[in-house]
C-alpha positions in Angstrom: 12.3 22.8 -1.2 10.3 21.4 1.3 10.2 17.4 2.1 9.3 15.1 4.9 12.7 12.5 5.5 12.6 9.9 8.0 15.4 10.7 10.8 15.0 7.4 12.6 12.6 4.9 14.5 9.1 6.7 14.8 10.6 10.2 14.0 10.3 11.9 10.5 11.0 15.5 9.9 10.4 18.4 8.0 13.4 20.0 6.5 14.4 21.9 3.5 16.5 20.0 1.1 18.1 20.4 -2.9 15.4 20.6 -5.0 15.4 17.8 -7.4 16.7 18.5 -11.0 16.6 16.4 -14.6 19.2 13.4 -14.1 18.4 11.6 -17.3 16.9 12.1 -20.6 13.9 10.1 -19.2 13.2 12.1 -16.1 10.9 14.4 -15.5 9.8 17.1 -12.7 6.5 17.6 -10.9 5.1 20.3 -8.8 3.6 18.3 -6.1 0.1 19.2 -5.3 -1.2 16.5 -2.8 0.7 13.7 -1.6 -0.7 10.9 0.9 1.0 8.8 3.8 0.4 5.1 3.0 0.2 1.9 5.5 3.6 0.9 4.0 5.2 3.9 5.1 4.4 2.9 8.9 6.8 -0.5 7.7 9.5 2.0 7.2 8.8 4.6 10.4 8.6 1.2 12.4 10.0 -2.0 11.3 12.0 -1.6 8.5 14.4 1.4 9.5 17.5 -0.9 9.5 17.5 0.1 5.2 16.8 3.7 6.2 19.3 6.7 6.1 18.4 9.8 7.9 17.4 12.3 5.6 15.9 10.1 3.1 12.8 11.3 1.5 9.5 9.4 2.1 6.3 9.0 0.3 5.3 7.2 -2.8 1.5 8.5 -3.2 1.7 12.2 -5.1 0.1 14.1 -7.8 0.8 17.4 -9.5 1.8 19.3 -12.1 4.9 18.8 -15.2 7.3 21.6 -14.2 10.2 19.9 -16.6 10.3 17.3 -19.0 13.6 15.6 -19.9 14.0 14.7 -23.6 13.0 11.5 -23.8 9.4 11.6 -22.0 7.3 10.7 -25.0 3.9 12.6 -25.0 4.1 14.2 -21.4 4.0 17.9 -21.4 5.1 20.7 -19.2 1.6 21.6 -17.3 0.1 18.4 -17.6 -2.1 17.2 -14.2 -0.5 13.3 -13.8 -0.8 10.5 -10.8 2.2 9.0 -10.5 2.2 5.3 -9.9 4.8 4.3 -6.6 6.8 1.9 -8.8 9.0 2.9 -11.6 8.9 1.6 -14.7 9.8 1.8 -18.0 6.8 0.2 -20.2 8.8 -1.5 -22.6 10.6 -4.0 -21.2 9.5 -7.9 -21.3 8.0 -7.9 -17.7 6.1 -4.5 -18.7 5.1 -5.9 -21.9 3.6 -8.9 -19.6 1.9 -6.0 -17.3 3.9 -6.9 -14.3 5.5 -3.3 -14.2 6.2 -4.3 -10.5 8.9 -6.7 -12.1 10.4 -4.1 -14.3 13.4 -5.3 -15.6 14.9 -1.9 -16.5 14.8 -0.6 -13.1 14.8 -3.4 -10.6 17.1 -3.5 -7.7 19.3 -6.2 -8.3 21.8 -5.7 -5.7 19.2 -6.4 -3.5 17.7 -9.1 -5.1 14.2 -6.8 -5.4 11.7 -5.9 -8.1 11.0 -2.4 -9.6 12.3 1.0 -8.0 9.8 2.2 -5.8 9.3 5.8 -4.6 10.9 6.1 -0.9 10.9 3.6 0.0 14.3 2.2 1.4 17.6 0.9 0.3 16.0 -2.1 -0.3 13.8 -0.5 -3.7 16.2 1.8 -5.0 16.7 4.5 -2.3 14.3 7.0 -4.7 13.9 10.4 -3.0 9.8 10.1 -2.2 7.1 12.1 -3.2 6.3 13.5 0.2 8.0 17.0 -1.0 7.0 20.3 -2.8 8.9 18.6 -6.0 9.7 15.2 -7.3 12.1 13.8 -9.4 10.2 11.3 -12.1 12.4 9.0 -13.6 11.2 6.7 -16.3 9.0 9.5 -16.6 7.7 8.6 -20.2 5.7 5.7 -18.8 5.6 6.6 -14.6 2.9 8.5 -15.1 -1.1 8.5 -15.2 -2.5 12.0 -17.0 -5.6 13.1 -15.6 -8.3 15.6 -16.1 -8.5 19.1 -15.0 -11.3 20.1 -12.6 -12.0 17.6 -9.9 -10.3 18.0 -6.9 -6.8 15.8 -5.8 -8.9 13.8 -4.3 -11.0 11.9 -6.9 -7.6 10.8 -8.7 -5.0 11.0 -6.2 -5.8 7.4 -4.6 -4.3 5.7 -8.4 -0.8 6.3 -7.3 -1.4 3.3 -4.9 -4.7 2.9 -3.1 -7.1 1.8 -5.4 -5.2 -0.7 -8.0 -3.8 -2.3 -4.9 -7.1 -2.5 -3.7 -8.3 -3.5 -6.9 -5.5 -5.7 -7.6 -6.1 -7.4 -4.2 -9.7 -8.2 -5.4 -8.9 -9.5 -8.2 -6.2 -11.8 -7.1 -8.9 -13.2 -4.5 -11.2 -14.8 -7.4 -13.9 -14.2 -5.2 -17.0 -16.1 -7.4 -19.8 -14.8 -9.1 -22.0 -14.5 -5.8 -19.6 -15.4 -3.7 -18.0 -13.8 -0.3 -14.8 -12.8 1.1 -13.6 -11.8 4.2 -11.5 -8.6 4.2 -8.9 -9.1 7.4 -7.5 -5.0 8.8 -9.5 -1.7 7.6 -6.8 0.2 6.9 -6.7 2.4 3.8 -6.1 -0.4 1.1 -8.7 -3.2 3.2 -11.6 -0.4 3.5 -11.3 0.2 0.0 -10.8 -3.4 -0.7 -14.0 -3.8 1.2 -15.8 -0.9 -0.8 -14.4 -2.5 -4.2 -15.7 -5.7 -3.4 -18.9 -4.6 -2.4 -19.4 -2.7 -5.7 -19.1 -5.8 -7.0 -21.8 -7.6 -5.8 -19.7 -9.8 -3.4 -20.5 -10.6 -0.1 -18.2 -8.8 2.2 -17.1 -9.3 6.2 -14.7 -6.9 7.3 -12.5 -7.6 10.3 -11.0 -5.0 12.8 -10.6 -3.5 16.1 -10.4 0.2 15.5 -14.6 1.3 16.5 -13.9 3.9 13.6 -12.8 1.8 10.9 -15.7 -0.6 11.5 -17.9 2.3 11.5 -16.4 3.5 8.1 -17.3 0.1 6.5 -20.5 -0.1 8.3 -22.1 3.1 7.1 -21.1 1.7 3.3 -23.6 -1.3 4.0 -20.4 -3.4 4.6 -20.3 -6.5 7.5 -18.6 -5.8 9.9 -16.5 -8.0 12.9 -14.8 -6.4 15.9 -11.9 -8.7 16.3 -11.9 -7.8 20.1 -15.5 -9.2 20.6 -15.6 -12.2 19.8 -13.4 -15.3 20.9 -12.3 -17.2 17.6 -12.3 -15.3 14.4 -12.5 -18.4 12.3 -15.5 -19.7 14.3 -17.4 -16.6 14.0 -17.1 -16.4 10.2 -18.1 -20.1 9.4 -21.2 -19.9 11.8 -22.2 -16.9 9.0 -21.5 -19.1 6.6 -22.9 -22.4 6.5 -19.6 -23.9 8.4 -17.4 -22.8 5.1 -15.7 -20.0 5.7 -15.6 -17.4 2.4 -14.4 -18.2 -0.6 -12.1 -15.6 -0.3 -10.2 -14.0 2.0 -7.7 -10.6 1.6 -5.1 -9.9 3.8 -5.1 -6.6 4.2 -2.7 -6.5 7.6 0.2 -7.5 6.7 3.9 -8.0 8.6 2.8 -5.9 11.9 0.1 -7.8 13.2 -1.6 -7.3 16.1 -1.0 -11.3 18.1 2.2 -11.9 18.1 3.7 -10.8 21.0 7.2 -13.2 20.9 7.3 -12.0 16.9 6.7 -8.2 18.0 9.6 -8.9 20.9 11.9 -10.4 17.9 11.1 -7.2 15.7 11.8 -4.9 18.4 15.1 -6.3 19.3 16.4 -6.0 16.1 15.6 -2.8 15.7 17.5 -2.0 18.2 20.3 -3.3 16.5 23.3 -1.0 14.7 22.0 -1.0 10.4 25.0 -3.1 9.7 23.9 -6.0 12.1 19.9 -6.1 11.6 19.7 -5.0 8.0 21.0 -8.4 6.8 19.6 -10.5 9.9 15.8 -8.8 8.6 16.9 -10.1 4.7 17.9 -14.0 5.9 16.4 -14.6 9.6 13.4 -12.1 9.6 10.1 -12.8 10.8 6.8 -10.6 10.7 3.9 -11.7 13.2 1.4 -13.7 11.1 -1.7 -13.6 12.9 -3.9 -12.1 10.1 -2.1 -14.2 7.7 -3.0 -17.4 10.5 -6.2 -15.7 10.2 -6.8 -16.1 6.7 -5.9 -19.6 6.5 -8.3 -20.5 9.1 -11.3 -18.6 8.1 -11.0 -19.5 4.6 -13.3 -22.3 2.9 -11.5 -25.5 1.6 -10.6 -24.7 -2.1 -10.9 -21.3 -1.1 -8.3 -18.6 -2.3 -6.1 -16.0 0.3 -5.3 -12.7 -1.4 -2.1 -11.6 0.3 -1.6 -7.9 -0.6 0.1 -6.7 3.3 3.0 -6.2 2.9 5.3 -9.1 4.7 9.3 -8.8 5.0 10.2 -12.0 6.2 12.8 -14.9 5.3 12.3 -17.3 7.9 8.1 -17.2 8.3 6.7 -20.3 9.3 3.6 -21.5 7.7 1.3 -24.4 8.4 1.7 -25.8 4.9 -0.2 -29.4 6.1 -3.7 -27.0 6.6 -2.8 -25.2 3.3 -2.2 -28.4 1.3 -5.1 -30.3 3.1 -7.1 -27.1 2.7 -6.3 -26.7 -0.8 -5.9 -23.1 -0.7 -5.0 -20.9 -3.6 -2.7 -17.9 -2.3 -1.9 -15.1 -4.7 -0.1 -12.2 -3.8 2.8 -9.1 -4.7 2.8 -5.4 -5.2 0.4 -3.9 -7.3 0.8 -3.1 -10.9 -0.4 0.1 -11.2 -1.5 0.9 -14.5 -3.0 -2.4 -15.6 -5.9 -1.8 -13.2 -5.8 2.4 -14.4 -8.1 1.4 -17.3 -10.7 -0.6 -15.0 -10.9 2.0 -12.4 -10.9 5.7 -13.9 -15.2 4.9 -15.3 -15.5 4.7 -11.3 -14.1 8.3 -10.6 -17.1 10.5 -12.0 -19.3 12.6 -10.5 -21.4 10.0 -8.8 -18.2 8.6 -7.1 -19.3 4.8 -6.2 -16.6 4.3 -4.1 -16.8 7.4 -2.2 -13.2 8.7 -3.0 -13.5 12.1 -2.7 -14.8 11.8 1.2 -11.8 8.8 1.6 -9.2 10.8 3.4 -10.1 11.5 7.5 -7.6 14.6 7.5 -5.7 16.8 5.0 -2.9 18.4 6.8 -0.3 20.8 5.4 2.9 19.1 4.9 4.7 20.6 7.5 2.2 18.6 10.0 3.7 15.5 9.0 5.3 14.4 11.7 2.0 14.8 13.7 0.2 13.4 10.9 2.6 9.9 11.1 1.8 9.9 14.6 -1.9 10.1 14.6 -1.7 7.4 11.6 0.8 4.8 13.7 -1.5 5.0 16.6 -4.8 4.6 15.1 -5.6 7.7 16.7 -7.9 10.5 16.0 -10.0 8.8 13.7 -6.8 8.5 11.4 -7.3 6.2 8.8 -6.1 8.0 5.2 -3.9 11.3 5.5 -3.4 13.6 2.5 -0.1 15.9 2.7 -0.8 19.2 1.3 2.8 20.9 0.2 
C-alpha cells in the first residue's frame, strides 16, 4: 500500500510499504477513505524528530471502511463506515471506565513513562504505524472505533478522530461561565474550532492570531478577532475590551512552537541538530518549548480565571511564573483529549444544518500522494492552509 512516513526533519515521503495485517484477536483493518494532517503532526515534522525513525508512518486523523475484523472486535462488522479516535484504547480498563481513555491502562507506553498508544505518533506513544495510508491497522479495535452513518460526505464526521472533541474538550476544561468570555490564543485547526464551539455556545469569544486568513476564517463566523502583530501588548488590549479583567477564560490553542521565543526556538533548533541518541533524552529531562502563548494566557486572563491548556507542550524543564499564577489564582486544566466521551455531545451537531460549519472546515483536499507538499503548505502558514484532508 500506499503511506506517507516521515524521512527526517521537514521531509515526509510517499512510499509503498507492507500492507498492514490482523496481529491480535482485537485488531482490526480499515480501508482508509480520508485522512487529515493535524497541528501535532508539524511537532513531529519539526521538533520532535529526535523519537522518529525514517519510515515511520504518520497520521492519526482517518476514517474508512472494515476490510477485516479480528475475533475479538465485539459488534464491529466488515463494511462498517467508523472514525477512528487517535488514541488506543481498550474501554474496559479502570482509567476507561473513569472516561480518561487517554490514560488507558491496557495500552499505555510505560517504557516511556506516557499515556495511551497514539496513532503515529513517535517512539514516545507506542511507535503505531499512522493512519496517513490506504490501510490501517486498528488495534483495540473493539472499542477504537466511532461507527457512523452512511451518506454524508468524510467531511461531516471525519473531524471526531481528533478535531472536534479536542476542541470540545478544550472548551470544556476552560469553564468558561454562563455569559462569560474567553479568549482563544492561535487559529489553527483545533483554536478555530474552539472559537466556533465556544461561540455556539453563547460565550463571548476573542480570537488571537497573525495569519490575515485565519482571522478572516473566524471573522466571517461573527467571531472577535485580534491580529497579534497590530497591537503592542496582548494582555493590554484584551482587558481594555473588558472592563480591566481579562476573560474568564482563556484556551491555549498554540502550544510548544510559539511564535516569541527566539533563545527557546535557538535551544530547539540546536538540539535537533543533535544525533537521536543525544537529544531524544536531553528533550525528555532538559527540554523546553517557547511559552509565549502559554505567558500569554496567564497575562490576559482575569484573576480567578481558568487557562485551558490543550497545545501540545513537550517540555521538562519549563519555567513558569508560579507567584502571578498563585497571586492570580488561576485554575489551569489541560491533557489529550478523550475522544469518545465528548462523541455523544457532538454527533446532534453534525446534521444537515451543520452549526459548526464542518463540512466547509478543510481549505484543501489533496490526494495523498501530495503530502509532502500538503506538510509544507501546512508548516508555513501558506496558501491559505489551515486544515488539509489526505485523500488515499
Amino acid at each position: 500500500m500506499r503511506a506517507v512516513t516521515w524521512q527526517g526533519k521537514r521531509k515526509v515521503s510517499v512510499d509503498e510499504v507492507p500492507d498492514p495485517t490482523i496481529e491480535q484477536p482485537t485488531d482490526a483493518i480499515i480501508k482508509v477513505t480520508s485522512t487529515n494532517i493535524c497541528g501535532s503532526d508539524l511537532h513531529l515534522y519539526e521538533v520532535l524528530g529526535a523519537f522518529m525513525t525514517p519510515g515511520d508512518i504518520l497520521g492519526h486523523e482517518p476514517m474508512g471502511v472494515v476490510e477485516e475484523v479480528g475475533s475479538q472486535t465485539g459488534d464491529l462488522a466488515v463494511g462498517d463506515r467508523v472514525v477512528i479516535p487517535f488514541q488506543i484504547s481498550c474501554g474496559s480498563c479502570y482509567m476507561c471506565d473513569s472516561s480518561l481513555y487517554t490514560q488507558c491502562e491496557t495500552t499505555q507506553v510505560r517504557d516511556q513513562g506516557m499515556g495511551a498508544a497514539l496513532f503515529g505518533f513517535s517512539s514516545l506513544y507506542g511507535a503505531v504505524p499512522g493512519g496517513q495510508a490506504e490501510y490501517l491497522r486498528v488495534p483495540q479495535a473493539q472499542f477504537t472505533h466511532i461507527k457512523v452513518p452512511e451518506g454524508p460526505a468524510d467531511s461531516r464526521f471525519v473531524y471526531l478522530s481528533d478535531v472536534l472533541p479536542t476542541a470540545w474538550q478544550s472548551v470544556e476544561y476552560a469553564a468558561i461561565p454562563e455569559g462569560g468570555s474567553v479568549t482563544v490564543l492561535g487559529l489553527g485547526p483545533i483554536g478555530d474550532m474552539a472559537a466556533r464551539i465556544a461561540a455556539h455556545r453563547g460565550h463571548r469569544v476573542i480570537a488571537v492570531d497573525r495569519v490575515p486568513e485565519r482571522l478572516d476564517r473566524a471573522r466571517v463566523r461573527g467571531i472577535e478577532v485580534i491580529d497579534l502583530d497590530a497591537v503592542d501588548d496582548i494582555g493590554e488590549e484584551i482587558r481594555a475590551a473588558t472592563n480591566g479583567r481579562g476573560t474568564d477564560s482563556v484556551i491555549d490553542a498554540v502550544g510548544m512552537e510559539a511564535h516569541g521565543s527566539p533563545v527557546t526556538k535557538l535551544v530547539q533548533q540546536v538540539t535537533g541538530l543533535l544525533p537521536d541518541a543525544l537529544a531524544a533524552p536531553m528533550m525528555q529531562k532538559a527540554g523546553v518549548d517557547r511559552l509565549a502563548a502559554l505567558y500569554a494566557a496567564i497575562d490576559i486572563v482575569r484573576r480567578g480565571g481558568t487557562i485551558s491548556l490543550i497545545g501540545v507542550y513537550g517540555g521538562m524543564a519549563d519555567p513558569l511564573p508560579l507567584l502571578t499564577m498563585f497571586d492570580k489564582q488561576i485554575q489551569l486544566r489541560m491533557g489529550q483529549a478523550n475522544v469518545k466521551k465528548w462523541v455523544p455531545d457532538i454527533l446532534p451537531l453534525l446534521g444537515e444544518d451543520d452549526p459548526l460549519g464542518v463540512d466547509s472546515f478543510a481549505t484543501h483536499e489533496l490526494p495523498l500522494e501530495q503530502a509532502p507538499h500538503a506538510y509544507d503548505i501546512f508548516q508555513k502558514k501558506t496558501d491559505g492552509a489551515v486544515k488539509i484532508i489526505l485523500k488515499p
